[in-house]
C-alpha positions as CSV (number, residue, x, y, z in Angstrom):
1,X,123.8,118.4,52.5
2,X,122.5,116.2,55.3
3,X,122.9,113.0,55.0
4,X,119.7,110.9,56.8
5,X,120.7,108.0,59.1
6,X,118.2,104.9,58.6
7,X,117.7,101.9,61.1
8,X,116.4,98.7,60.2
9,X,113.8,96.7,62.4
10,X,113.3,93.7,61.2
11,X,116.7,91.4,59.3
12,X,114.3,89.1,56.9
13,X,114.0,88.4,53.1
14,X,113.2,92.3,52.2
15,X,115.7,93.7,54.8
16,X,118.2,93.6,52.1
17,X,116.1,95.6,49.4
18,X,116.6,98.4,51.9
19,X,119.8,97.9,52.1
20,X,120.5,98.0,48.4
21,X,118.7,101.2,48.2
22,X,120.0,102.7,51.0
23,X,123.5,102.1,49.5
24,X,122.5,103.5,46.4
25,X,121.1,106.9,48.2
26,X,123.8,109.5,48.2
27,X,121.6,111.4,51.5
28,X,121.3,108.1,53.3
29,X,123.3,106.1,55.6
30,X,122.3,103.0,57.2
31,X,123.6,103.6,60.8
32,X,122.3,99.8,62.6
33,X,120.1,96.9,62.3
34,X,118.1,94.6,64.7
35,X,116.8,91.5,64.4
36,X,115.6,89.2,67.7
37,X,117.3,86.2,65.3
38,X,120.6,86.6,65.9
39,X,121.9,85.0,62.8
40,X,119.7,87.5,61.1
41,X,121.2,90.0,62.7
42,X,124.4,89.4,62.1
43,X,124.1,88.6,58.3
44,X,122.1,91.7,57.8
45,X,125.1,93.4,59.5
46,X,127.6,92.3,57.5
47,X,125.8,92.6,54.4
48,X,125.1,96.1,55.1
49,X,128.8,96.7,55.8
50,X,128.3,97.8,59.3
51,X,130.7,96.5,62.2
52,X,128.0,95.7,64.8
53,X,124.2,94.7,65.1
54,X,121.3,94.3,67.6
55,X,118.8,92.3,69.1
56,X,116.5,95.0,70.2
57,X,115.4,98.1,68.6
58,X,114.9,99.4,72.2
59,X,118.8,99.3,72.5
60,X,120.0,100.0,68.8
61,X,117.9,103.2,69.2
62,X,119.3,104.7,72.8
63,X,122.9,104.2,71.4
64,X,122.3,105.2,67.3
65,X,122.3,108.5,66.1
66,X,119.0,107.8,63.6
67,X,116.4,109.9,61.7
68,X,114.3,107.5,60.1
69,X,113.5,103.5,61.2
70,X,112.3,101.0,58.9
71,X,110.1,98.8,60.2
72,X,110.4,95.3,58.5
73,X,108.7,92.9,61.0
74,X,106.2,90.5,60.1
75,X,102.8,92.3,59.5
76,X,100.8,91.8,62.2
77,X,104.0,93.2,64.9
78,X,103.8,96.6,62.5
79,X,101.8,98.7,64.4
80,X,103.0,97.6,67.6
81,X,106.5,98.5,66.8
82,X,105.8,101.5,65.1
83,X,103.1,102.7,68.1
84,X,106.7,102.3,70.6
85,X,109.0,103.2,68.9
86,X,107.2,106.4,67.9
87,X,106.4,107.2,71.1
88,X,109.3,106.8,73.3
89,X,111.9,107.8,70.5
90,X,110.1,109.9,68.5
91,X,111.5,108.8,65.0
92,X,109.7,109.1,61.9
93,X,108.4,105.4,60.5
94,X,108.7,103.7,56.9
95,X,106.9,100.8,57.3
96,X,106.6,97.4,54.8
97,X,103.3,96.3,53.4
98,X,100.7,96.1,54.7
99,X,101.2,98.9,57.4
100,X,99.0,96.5,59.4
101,X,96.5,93.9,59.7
102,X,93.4,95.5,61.5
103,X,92.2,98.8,60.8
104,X,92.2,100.0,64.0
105,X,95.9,99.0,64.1
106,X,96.4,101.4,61.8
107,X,94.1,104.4,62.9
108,X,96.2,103.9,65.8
109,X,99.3,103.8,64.2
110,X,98.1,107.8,61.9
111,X,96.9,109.2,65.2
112,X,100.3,108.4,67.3
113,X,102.2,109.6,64.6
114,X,100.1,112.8,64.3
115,X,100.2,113.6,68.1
116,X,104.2,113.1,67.8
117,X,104.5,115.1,65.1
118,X,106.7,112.3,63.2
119,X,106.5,110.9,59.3
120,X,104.5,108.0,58.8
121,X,105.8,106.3,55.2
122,X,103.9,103.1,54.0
123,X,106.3,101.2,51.5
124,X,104.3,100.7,47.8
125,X,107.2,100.9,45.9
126,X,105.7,99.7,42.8
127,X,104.1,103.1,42.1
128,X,107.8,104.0,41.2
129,X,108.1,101.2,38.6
130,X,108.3,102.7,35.0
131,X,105.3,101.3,33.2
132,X,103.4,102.0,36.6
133,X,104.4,106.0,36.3
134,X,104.0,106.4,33.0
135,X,99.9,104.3,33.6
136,X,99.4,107.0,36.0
137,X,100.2,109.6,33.6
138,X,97.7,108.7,31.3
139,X,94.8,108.2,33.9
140,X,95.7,111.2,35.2
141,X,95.7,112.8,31.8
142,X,92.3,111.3,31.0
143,X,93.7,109.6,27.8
144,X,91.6,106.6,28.4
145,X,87.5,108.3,28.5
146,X,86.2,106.6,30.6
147,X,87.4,103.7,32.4
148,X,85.3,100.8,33.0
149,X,87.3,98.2,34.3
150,X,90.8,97.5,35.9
151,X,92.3,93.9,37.1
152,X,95.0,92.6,38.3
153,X,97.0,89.0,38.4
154,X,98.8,87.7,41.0
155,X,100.7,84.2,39.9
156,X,103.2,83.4,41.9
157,X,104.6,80.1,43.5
158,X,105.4,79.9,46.9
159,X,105.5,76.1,48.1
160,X,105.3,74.9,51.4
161,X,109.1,75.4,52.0
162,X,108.3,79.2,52.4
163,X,105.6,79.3,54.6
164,X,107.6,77.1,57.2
165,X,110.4,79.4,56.8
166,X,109.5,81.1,60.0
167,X,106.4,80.5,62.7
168,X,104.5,83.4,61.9
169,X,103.4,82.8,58.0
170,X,100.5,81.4,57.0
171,X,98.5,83.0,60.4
172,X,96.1,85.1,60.4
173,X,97.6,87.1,63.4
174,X,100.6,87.8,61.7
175,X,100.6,87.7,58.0
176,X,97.2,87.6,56.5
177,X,96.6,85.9,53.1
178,X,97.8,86.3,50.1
179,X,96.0,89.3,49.3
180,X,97.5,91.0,52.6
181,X,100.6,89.6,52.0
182,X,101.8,88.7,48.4
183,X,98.6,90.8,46.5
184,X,99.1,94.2,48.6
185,X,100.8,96.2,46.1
186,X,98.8,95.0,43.3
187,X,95.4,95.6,45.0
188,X,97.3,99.5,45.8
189,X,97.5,100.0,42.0
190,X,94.2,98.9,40.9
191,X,92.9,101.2,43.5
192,X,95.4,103.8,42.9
193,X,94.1,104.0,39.0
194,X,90.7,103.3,39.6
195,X,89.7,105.6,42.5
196,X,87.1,104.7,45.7
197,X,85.6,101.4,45.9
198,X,82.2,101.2,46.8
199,X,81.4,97.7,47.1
200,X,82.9,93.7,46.8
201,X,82.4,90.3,46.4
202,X,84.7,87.8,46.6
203,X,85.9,84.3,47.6
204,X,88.8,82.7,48.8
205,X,90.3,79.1,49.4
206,X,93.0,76.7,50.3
207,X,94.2,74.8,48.1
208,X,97.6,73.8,47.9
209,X,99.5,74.9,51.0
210,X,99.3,73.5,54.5
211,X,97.9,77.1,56.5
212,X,95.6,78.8,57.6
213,X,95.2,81.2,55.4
214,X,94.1,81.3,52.2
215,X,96.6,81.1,49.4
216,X,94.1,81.8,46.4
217,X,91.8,84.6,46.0
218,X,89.1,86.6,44.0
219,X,87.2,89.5,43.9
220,X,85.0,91.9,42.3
221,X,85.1,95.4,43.0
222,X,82.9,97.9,42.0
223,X,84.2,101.9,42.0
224,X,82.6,104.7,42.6
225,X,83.1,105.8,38.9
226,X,81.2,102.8,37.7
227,X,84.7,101.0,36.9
228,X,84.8,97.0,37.7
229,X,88.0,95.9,39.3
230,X,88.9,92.2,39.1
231,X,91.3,90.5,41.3
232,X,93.0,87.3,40.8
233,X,95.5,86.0,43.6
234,X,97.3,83.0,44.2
235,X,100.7,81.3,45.6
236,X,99.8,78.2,44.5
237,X,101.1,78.8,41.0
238,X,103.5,75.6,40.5
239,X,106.1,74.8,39.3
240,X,107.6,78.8,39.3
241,X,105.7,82.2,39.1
242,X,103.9,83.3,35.7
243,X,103.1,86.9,36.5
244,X,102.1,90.0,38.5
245,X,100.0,92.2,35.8
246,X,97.6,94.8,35.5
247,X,95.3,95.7,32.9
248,X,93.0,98.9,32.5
249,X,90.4,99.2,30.3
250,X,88.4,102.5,29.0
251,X,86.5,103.3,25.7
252,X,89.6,105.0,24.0
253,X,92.9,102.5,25.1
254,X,93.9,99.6,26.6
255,X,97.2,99.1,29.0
256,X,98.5,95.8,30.1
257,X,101.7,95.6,32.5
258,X,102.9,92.6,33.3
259,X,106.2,91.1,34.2
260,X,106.6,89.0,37.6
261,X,106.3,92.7,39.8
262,X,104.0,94.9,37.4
263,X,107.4,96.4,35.7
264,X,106.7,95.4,31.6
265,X,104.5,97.8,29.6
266,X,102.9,94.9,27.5
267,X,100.6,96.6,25.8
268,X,100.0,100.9,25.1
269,X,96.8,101.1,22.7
270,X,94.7,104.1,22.4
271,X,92.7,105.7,19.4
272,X,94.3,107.8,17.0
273,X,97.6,106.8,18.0
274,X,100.3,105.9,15.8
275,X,102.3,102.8,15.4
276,X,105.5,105.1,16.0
277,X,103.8,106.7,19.3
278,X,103.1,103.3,20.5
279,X,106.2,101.6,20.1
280,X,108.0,104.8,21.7
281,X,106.2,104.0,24.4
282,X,106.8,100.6,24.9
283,X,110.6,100.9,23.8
284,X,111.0,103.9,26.8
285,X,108.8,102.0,29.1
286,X,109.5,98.8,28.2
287,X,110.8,97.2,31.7
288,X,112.4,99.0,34.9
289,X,115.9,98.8,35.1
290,X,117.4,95.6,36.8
291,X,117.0,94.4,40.4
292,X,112.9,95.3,40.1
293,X,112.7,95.5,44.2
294,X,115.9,97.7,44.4
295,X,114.9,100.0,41.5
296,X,111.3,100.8,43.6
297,X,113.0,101.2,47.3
298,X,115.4,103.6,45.8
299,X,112.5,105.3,44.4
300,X,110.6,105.7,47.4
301,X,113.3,105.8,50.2
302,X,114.6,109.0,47.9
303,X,110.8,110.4,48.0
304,X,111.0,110.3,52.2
305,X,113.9,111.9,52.1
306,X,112.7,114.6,50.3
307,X,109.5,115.0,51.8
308,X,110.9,115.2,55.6
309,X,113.4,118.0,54.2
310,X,111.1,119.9,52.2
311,X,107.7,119.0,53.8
312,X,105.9,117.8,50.8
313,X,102.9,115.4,51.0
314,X,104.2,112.1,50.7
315,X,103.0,109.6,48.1
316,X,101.7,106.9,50.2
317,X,101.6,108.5,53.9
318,X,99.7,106.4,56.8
319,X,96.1,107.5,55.3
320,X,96.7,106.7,51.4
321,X,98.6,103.1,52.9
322,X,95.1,102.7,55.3
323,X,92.8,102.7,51.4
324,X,94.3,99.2,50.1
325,X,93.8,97.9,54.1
326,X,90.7,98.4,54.1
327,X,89.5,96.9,50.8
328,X,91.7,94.3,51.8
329,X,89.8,93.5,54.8
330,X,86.5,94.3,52.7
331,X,87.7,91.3,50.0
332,X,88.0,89.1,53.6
333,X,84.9,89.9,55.3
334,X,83.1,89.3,51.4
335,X,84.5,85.7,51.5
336,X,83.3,85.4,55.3
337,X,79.9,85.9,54.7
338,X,79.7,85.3,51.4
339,X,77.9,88.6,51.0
340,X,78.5,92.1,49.0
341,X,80.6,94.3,51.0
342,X,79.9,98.2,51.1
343,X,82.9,100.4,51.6
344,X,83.2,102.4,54.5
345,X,83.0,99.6,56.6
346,X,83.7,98.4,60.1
347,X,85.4,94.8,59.8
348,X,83.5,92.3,62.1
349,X,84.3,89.1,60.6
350,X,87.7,89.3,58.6
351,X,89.9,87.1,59.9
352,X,93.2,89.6,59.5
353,X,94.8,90.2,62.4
354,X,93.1,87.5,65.0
């Protein structure tokens, strides 16, 4: 069976939950990284157990053999690397959260991936996490009546420390908030479970780290179905991180996953059921196996795989990664104007991406 030869863009903090799932793919083979830090570079290199490394994708990519690059850059460069490298290479794309900042970054990045007949892959690798899967069954199944409201908790700690790790966190051109950044994957599942938004209101503030972006959110979203989603973001969690959760509500049960990446079923209540069904449930779902990150990428990288080889729909292709963007960007220009926001919308005010 073929085995498909990955590339890495990018040699930062998730670079190596790539290559722990890469590693852990028996299809897969990391063939080279890049990195414009060479230290990066060089560590990703060795920690991938590969004998060389690059500074310039435009290089690794005329001398690799490679199917599929991963594009790990800091936000705001995604759909400039993607756009180039798709076009004079030709290779299909996995791309980190969020796929971009702007919209039109990313109806840019679908349409040039469309014309070049490549894969475009959007990274939401919590879908995979057990609780998550076994949520989505029971949406899906309708075991909850109707569903009339969904949050989610972000509560994590990141001190100053991390946003003067490199130049680019904390902006607005290149990272976003921490509902672009940190809050992306959360904001994917609420959405994910709860269908179309129509509509949000929401605020957000500064309060404990020195950017210029907003390290603590919320919002109120209203669905199409009637549902209310709640979110509730923040770094500024001290002194360490309490949680990443999310709850659903409907008139016949009650879910609550929680953990520090939405990977504990905490709660699995619905009517009629009995105590022995329930605590199945939470026993066989109880938490994802270790290494949270790894266990998702493994997940998903093995879902690209298969859908380039036997042409299925992917999960979260460049459209279903564009949904959580733009109620992203909704949640910013709400807290702009201090207004309701109506989904579809055409951002003129949020700040992601200038």
């Amino acid at each position: 069976m073929k085995k498909f030869r990955f590339a890495l863009v990018g040699c930062g903090r998730i670079s190596s939950k790539h290559i722990d799932a890469i590693k852990n793919i028996p299809d897969a083979e990391l063939t080279a990284v890049c990195d414009v830090i060479e230290e990066r570079a060089r560590s990703c290199s060795e920690k991938a157990g590969l004998n060389k490394y690059y500074l310039s994708y435009d290089e690794m990519l005329k001398n690799e053999e490679v199917d599929i690059v991963n594009i790990l850059t800091p936000s705001g460069l995604h759909p400039e690397h993607t756009i180039d490298i798709v076009k004079k290479y030709r290779k299909h794309i996995i791309v980190e959260k969020p796929m971009a900042l702007k919209l039109s970054d990313a109806d840019t990045m679908i349409k040039t991936c469309d014309l070049n007949s490549v894969r475009l892959f959007v990274v939401k690798q919590n879908r995979y996490n057990l609780p998550v899967m076994k949520l989505r069954s029971a949406v899906e199944n309708g075991d909850f009546g109707r569903i009339f409201m969904g949050s989610v908790r972000v509560r994590w700690a990141r001190d100053q420390k991390y946003y003067d790790q490199d130049e680019w966190r904390g902006t607005w051109k290149l990272d976003g908030g921490v509902l672009a950044n940190q809050a992306s994957h959360h904001i994917d599942l609420l959405e994910w479970m709860l269908g179309t938004p129509v509509s949000v209101m929401a605020k957000t503030e500064t309060y404990l780290a020195d950017v210029e972006v907003d390290d603590t959110a919320a919002a109120i979203i209203k669905f199409e179905n009637g549902a209310m989603g709640i979110v509730e973001a923040t770094t500024a969690t001290r002194p360490v991180d309490l949680e990443g959760s999310l709850s659903i509500l409907g008139e016949k049960g009650s879910v609550v996953i929680g953990g520090f990446a939405v990977n504990k079923m905490e709660t699995w209540n619905f009517t009629g059921q009995s105590k022995e069904d329930r605590d199945k449930v939470l026993k066989e779902y109880a938490e994802n196996p270790p290494n949270v990150y790894g266990f998702g990428h493994i997940r998903y990288i093995e879902h690209v795989i298969d859908c380039i080889r036997n042409n299925k729909q992917a999960l979260v292709d460049g459209l279903e990664g564009r949904k959580s963007l733009e109620l992203i960007n909704a949640i910013y220009e709400s807290a702009e104007t201090g207004k309701e926001v109506e989904l579809k919308f055409k951002p003129r005010r949020s700040k992601l991406g200038s």
